[in-house]
PDB file of N, CA, C and O in Angstrom:
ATOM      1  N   UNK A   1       6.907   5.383 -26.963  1.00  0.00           N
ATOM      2  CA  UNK A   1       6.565   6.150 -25.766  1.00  0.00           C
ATOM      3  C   UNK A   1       7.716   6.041 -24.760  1.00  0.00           C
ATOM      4  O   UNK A   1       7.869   4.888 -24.355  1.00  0.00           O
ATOM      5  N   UNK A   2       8.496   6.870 -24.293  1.00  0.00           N
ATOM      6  CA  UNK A   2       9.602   7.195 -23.417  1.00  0.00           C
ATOM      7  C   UNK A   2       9.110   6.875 -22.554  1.00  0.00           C
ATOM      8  O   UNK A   2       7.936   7.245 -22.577  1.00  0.00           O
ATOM      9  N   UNK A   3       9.527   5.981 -21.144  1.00  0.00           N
ATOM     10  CA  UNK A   3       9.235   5.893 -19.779  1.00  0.00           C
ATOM     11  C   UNK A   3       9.815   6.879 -18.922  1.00  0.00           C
ATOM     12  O   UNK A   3      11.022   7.120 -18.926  1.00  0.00           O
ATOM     13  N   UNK A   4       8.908   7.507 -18.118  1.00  0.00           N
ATOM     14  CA  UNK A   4       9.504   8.761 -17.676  1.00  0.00           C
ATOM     15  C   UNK A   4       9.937   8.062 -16.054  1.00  0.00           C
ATOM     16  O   UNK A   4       9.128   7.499 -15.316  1.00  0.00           O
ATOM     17  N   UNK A   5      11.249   8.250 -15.788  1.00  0.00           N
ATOM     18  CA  UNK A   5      11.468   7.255 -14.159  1.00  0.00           C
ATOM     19  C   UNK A   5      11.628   8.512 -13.042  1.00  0.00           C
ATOM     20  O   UNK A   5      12.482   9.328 -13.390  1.00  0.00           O
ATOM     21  N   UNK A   6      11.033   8.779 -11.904  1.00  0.00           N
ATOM     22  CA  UNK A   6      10.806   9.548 -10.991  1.00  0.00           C
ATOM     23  C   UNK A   6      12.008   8.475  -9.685  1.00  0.00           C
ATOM     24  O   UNK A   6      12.195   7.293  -9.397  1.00  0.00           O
ATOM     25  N   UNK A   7      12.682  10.235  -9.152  1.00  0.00           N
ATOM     26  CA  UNK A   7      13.499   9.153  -8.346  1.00  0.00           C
ATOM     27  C   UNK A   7      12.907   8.469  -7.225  1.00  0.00           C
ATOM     28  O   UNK A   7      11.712   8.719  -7.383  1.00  0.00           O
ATOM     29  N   UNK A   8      13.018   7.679  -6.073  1.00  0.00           N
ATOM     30  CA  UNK A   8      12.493   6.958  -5.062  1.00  0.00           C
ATOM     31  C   UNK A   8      12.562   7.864  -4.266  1.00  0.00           C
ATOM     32  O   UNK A   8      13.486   8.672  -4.356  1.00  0.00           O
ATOM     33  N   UNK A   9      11.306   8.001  -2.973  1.00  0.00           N
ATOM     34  CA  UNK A   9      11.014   8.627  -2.065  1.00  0.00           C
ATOM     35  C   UNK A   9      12.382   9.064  -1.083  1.00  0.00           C
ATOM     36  O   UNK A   9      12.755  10.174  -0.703  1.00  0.00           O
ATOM     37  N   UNK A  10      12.925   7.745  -0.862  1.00  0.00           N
ATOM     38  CA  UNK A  10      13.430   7.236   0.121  1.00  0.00           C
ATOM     39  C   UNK A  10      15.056   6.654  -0.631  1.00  0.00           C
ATOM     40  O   UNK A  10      15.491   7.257  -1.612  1.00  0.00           O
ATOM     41  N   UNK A  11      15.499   5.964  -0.290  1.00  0.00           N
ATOM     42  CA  UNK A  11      16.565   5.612  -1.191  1.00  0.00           C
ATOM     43  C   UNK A  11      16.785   4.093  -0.374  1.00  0.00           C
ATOM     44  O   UNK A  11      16.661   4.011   0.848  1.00  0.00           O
ATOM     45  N   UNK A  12      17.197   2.680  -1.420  1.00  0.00           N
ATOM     46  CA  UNK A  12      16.917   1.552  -1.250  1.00  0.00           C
ATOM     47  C   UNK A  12      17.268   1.272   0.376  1.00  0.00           C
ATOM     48  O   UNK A  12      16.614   0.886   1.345  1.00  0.00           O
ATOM     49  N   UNK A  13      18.992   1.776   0.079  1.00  0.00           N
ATOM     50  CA  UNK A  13      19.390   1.379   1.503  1.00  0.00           C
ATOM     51  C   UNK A  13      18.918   1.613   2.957  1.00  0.00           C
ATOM     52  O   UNK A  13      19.149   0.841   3.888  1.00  0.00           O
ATOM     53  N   UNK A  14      18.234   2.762   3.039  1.00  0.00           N
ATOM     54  CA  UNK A  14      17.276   3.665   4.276  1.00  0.00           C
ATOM     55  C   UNK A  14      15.998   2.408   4.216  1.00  0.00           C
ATOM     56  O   UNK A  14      15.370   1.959   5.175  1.00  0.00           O
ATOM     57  N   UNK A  15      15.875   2.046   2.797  1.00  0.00           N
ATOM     58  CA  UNK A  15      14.196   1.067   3.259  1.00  0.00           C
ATOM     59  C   UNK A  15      14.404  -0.110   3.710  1.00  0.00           C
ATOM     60  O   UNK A  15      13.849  -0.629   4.679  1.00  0.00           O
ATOM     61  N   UNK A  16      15.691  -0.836   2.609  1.00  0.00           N
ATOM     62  CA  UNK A  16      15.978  -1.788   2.919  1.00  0.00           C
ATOM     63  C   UNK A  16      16.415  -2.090   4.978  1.00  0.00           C
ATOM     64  O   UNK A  16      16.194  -3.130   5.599  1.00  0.00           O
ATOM     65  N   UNK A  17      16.955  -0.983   5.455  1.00  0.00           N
ATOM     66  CA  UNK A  17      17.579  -1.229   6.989  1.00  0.00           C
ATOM     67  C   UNK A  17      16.327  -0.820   7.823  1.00  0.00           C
ATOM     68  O   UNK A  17      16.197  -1.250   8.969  1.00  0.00           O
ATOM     69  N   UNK A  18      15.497  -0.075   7.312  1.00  0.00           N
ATOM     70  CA  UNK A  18      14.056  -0.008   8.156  1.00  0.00           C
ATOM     71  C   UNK A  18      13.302  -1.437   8.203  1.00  0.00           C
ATOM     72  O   UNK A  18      12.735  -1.878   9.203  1.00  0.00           O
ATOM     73  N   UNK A  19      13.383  -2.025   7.066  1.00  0.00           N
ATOM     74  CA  UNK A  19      12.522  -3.663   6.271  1.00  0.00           C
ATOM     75  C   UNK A  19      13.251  -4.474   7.592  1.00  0.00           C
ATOM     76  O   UNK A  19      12.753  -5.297   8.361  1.00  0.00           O
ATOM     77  N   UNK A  20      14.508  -3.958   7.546  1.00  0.00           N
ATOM     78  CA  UNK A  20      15.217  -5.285   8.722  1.00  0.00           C
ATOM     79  C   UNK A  20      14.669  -5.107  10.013  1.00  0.00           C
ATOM     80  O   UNK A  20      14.096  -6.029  10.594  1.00  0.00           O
ATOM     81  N   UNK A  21      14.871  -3.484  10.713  1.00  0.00           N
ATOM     82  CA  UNK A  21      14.590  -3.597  11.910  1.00  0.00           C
ATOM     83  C   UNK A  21      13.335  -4.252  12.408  1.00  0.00           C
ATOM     84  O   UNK A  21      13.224  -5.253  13.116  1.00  0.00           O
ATOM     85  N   UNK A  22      12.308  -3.387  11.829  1.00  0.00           N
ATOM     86  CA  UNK A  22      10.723  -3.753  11.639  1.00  0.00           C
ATOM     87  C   UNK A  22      10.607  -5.267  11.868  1.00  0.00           C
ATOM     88  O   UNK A  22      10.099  -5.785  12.863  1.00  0.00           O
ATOM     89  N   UNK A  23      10.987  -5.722  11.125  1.00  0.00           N
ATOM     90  CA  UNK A  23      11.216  -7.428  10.928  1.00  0.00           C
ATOM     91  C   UNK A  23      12.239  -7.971  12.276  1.00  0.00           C
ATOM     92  O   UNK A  23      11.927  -9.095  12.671  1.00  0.00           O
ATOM     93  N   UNK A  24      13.095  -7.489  12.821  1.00  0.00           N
ATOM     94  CA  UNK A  24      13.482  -8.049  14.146  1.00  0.00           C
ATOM     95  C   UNK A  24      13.039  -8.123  15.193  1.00  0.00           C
ATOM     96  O   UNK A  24      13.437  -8.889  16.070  1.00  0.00           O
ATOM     97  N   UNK A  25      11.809  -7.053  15.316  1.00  0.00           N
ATOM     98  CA  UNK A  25      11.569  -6.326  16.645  1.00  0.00           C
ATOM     99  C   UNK A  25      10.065  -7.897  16.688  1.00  0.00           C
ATOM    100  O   UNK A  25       9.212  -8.128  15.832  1.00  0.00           O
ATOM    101  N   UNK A  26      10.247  -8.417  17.629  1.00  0.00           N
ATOM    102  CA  UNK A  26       9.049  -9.160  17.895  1.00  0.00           C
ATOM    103  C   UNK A  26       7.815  -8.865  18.851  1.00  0.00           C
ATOM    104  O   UNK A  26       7.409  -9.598  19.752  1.00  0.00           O
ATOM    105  N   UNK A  27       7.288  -7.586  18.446  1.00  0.00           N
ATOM    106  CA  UNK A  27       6.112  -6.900  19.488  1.00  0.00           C
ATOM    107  C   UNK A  27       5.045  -7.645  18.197  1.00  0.00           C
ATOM    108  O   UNK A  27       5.259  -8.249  17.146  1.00  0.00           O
ATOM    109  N   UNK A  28       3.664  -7.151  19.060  1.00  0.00           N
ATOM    110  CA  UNK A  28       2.575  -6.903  18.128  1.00  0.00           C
ATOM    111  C   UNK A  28       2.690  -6.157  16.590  1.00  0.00           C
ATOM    112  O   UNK A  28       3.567  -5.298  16.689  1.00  0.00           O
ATOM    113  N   UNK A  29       2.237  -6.170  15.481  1.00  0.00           N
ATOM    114  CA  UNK A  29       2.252  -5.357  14.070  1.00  0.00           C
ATOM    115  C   UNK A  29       2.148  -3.726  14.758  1.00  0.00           C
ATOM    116  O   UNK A  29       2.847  -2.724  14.605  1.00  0.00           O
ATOM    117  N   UNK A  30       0.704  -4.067  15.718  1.00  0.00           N
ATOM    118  CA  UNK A  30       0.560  -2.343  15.501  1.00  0.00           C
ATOM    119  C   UNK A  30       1.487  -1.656  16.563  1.00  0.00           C
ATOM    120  O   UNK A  30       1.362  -0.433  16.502  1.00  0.00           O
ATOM    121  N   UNK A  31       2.393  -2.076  17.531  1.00  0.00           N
ATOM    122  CA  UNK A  31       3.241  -1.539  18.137  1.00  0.00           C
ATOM    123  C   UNK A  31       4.664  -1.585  17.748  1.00  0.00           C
ATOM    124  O   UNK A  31       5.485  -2.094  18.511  1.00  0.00           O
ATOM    125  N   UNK A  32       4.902  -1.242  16.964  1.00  0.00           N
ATOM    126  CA  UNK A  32       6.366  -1.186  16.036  1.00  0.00           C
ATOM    127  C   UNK A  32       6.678  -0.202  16.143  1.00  0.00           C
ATOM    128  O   UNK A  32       7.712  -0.129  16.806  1.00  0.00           O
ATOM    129  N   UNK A  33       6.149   1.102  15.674  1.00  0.00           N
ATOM    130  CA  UNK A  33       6.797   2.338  15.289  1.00  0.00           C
ATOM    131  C   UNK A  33       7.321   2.974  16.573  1.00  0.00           C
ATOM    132  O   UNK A  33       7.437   2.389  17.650  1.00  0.00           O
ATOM    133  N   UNK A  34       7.613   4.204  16.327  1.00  0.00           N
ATOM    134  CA  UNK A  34       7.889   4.929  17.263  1.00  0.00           C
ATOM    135  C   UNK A  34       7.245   5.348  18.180  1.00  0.00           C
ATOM    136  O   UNK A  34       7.482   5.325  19.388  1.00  0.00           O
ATOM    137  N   UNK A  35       6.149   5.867  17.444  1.00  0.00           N
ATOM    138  CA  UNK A  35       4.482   6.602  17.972  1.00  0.00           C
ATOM    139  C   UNK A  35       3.532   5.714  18.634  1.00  0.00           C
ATOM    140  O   UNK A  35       2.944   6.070  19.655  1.00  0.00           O
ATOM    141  N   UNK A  36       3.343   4.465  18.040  1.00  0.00           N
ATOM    142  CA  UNK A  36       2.341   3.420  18.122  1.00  0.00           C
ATOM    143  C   UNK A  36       1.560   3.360  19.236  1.00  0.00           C
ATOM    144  O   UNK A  36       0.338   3.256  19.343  1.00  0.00           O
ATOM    145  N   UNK A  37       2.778   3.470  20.388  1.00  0.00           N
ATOM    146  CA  UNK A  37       1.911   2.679  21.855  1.00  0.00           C
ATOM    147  C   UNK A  37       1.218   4.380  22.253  1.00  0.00           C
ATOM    148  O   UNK A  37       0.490   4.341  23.245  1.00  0.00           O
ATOM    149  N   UNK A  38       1.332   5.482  21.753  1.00  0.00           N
ATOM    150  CA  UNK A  38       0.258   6.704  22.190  1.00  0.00           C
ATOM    151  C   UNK A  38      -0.842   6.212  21.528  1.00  0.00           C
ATOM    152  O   UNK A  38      -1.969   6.030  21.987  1.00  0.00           O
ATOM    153  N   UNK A  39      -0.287   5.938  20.020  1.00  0.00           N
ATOM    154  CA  UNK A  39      -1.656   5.882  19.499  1.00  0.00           C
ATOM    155  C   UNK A  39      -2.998   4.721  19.220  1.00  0.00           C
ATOM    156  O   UNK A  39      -4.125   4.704  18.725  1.00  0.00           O
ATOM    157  N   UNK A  40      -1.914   3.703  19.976  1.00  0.00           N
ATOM    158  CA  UNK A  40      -3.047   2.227  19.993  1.00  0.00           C
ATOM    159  C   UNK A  40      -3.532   2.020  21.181  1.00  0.00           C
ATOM    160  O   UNK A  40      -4.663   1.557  21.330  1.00  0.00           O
ATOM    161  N   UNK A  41      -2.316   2.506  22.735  1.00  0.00           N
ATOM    162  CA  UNK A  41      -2.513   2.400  23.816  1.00  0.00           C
ATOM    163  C   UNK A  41      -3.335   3.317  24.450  1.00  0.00           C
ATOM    164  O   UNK A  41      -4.489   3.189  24.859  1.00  0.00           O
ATOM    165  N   UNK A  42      -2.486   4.373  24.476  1.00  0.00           N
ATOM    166  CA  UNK A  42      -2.838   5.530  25.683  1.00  0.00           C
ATOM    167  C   UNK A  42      -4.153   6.128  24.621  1.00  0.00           C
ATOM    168  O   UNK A  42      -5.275   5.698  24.890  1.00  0.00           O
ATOM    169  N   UNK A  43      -4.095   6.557  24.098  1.00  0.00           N
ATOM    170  CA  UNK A  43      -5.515   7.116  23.344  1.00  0.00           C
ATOM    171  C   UNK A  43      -6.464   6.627  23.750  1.00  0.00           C
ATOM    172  O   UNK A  43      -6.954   7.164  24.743  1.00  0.00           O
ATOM    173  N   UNK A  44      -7.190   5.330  23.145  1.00  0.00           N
ATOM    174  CA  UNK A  44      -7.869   4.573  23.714  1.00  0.00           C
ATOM    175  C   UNK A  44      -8.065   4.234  25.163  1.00  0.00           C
ATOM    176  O   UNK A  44      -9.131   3.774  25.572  1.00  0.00           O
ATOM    177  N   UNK A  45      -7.153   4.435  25.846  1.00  0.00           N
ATOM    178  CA  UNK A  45      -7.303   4.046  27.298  1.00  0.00           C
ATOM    179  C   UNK A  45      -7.706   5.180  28.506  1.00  0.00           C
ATOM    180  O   UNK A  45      -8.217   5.253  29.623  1.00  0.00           O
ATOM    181  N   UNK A  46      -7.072   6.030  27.407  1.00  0.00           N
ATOM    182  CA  UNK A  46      -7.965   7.460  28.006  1.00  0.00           C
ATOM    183  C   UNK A  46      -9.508   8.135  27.830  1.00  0.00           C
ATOM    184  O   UNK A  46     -10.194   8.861  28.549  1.00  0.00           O
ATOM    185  N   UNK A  47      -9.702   7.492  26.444  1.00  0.00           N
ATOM    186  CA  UNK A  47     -11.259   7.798  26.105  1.00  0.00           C
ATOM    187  C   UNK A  47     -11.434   6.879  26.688  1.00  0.00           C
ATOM    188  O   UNK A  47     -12.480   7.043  26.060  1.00  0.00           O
ATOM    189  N   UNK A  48     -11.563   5.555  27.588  1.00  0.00           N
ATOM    190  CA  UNK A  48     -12.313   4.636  28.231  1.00  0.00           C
ATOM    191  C   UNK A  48     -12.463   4.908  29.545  1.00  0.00           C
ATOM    192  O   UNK A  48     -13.568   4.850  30.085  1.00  0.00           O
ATOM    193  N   UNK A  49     -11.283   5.254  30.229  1.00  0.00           N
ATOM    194  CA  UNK A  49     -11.161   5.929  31.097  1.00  0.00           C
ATOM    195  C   UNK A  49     -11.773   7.166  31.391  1.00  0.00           C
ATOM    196  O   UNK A  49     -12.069   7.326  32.575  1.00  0.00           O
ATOM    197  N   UNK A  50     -12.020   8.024  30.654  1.00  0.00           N
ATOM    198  CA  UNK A  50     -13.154   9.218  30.547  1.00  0.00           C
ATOM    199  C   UNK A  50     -14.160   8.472  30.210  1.00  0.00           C
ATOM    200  O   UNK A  50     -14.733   8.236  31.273  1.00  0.00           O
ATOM    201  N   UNK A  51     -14.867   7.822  29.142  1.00  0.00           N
ATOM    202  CA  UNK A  51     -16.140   7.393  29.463  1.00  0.00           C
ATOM    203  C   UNK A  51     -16.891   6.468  30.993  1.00  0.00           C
ATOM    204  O   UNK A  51     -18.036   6.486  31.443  1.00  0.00           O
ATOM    205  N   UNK A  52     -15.806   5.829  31.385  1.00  0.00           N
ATOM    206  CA  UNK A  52     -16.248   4.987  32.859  1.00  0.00           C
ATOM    207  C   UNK A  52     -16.220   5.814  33.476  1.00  0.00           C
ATOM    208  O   UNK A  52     -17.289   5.693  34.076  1.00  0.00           O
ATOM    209  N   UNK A  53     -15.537   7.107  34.028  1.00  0.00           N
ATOM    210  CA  UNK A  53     -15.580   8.227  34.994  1.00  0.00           C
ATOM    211  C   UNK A  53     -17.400   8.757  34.356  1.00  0.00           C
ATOM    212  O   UNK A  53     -18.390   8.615  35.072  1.00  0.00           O
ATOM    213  N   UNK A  54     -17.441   9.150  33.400  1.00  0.00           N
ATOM    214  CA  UNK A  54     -19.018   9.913  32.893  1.00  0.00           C
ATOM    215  C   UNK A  54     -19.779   9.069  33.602  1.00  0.00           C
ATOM    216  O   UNK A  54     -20.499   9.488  34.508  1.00  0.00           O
ATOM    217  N   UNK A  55     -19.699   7.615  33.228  1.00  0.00           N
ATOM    218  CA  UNK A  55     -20.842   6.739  33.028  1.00  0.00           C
ATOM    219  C   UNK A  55     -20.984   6.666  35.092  1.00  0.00           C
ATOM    220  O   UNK A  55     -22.045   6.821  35.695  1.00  0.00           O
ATOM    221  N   UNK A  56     -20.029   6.480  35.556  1.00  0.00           N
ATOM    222  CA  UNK A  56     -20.065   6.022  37.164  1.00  0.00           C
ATOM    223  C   UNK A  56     -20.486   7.462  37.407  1.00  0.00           C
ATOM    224  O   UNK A  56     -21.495   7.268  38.086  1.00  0.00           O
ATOM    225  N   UNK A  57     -20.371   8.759  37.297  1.00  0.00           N
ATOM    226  CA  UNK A  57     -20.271  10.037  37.751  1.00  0.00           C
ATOM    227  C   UNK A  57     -22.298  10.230  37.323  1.00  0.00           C
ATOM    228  O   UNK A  57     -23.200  10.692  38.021  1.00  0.00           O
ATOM    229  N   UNK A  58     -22.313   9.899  36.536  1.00  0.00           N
ATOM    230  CA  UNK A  58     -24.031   9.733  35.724  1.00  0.00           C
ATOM    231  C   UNK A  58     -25.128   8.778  36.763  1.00  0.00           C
ATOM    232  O   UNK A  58     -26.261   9.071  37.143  1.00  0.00           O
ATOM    233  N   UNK A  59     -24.461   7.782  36.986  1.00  0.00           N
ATOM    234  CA  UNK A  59     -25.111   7.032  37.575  1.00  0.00           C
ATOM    235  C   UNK A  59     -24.804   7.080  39.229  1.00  0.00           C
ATOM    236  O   UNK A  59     -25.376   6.231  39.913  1.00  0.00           O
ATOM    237  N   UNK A  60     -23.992   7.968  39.833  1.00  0.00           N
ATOM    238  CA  UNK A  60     -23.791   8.696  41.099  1.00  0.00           C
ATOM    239  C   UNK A  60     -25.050   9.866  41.568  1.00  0.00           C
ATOM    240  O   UNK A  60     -25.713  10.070  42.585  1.00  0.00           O
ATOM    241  N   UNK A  61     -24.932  10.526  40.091  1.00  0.00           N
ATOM    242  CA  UNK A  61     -25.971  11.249  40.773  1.00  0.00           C
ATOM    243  C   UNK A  61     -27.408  11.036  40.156  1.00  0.00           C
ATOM    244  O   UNK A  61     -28.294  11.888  40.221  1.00  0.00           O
ATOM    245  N   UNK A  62     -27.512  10.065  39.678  1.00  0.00           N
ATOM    246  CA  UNK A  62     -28.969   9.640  39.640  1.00  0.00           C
ATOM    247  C   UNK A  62     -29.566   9.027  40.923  1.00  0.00           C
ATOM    248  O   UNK A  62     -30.605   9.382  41.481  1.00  0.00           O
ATOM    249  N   UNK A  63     -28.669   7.984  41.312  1.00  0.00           N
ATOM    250  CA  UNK A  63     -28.721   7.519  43.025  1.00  0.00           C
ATOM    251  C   UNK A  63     -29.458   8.056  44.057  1.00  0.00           C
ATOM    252  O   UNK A  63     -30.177   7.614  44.954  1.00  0.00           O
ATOM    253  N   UNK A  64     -28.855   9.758  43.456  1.00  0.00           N
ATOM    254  CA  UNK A  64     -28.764  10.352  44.592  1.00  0.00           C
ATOM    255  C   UNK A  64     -29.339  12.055  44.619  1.00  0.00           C
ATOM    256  O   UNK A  64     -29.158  13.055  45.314  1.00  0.00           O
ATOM    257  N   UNK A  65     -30.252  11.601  43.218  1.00  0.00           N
ATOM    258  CA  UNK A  65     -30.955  13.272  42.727  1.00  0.00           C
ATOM    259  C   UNK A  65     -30.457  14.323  42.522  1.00  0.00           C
ATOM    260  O   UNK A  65     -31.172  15.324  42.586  1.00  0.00           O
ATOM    261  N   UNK A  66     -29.273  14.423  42.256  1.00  0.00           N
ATOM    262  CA  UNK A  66     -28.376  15.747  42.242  1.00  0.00           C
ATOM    263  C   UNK A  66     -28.717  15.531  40.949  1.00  0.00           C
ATOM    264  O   UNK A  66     -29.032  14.515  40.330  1.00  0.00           O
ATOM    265  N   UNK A  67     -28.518  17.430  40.456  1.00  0.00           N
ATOM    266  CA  UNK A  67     -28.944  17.890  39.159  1.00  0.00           C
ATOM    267  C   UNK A  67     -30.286  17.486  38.501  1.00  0.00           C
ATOM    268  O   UNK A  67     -30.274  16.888  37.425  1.00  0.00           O
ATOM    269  N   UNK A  68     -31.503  17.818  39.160  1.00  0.00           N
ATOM    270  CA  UNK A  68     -32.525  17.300  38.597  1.00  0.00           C
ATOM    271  C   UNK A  68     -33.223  18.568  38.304  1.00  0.00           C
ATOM    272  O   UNK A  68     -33.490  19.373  39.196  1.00  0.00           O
ATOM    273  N   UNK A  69     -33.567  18.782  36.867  1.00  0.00           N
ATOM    274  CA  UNK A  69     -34.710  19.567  36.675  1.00  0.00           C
ATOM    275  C   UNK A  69     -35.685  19.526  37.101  1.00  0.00           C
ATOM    276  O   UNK A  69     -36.312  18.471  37.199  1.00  0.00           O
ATOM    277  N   UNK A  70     -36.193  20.853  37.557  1.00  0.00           N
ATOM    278  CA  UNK A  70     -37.314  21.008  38.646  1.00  0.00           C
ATOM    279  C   UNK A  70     -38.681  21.238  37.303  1.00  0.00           C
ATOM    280  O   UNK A  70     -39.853  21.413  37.639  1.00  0.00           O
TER     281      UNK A  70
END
């Protein structure tokens, strides 16, 4: 049975100098990349930030009877 060899995605030297940087940078795992801090930070901090605005804005006008079905 012939082994059929497919070339590499990437090529050693491009992985190998990514393997290094990655490995120098001393942040947290999930803040490494490029993207990371939108997508671990600000994302999250914005859906929390919109839910505490709902939740205080909810409980503003319960206080205070606004929007009540008659």
């Amino acid at each position: 049975m012939a082994e059929i060899t497919e070339p590499p995605f990437r090529p050693r030297e491009k992985l190998l100098e990514k393997q290094k940087y990655f490995q120098s940078i001393h942040k947290h795992t999930y803040l490494k990349g490029r993207y990371d801090k939108i997508t671990s930070v600000a994302i999250p901090g914005a859906l929390a930030a919109t839910a505490l605005f709902l939740i205080g804005r909810g409980i503003y006008n319960m206080s205070h009877g606004i929007g009540k079905k008659e």
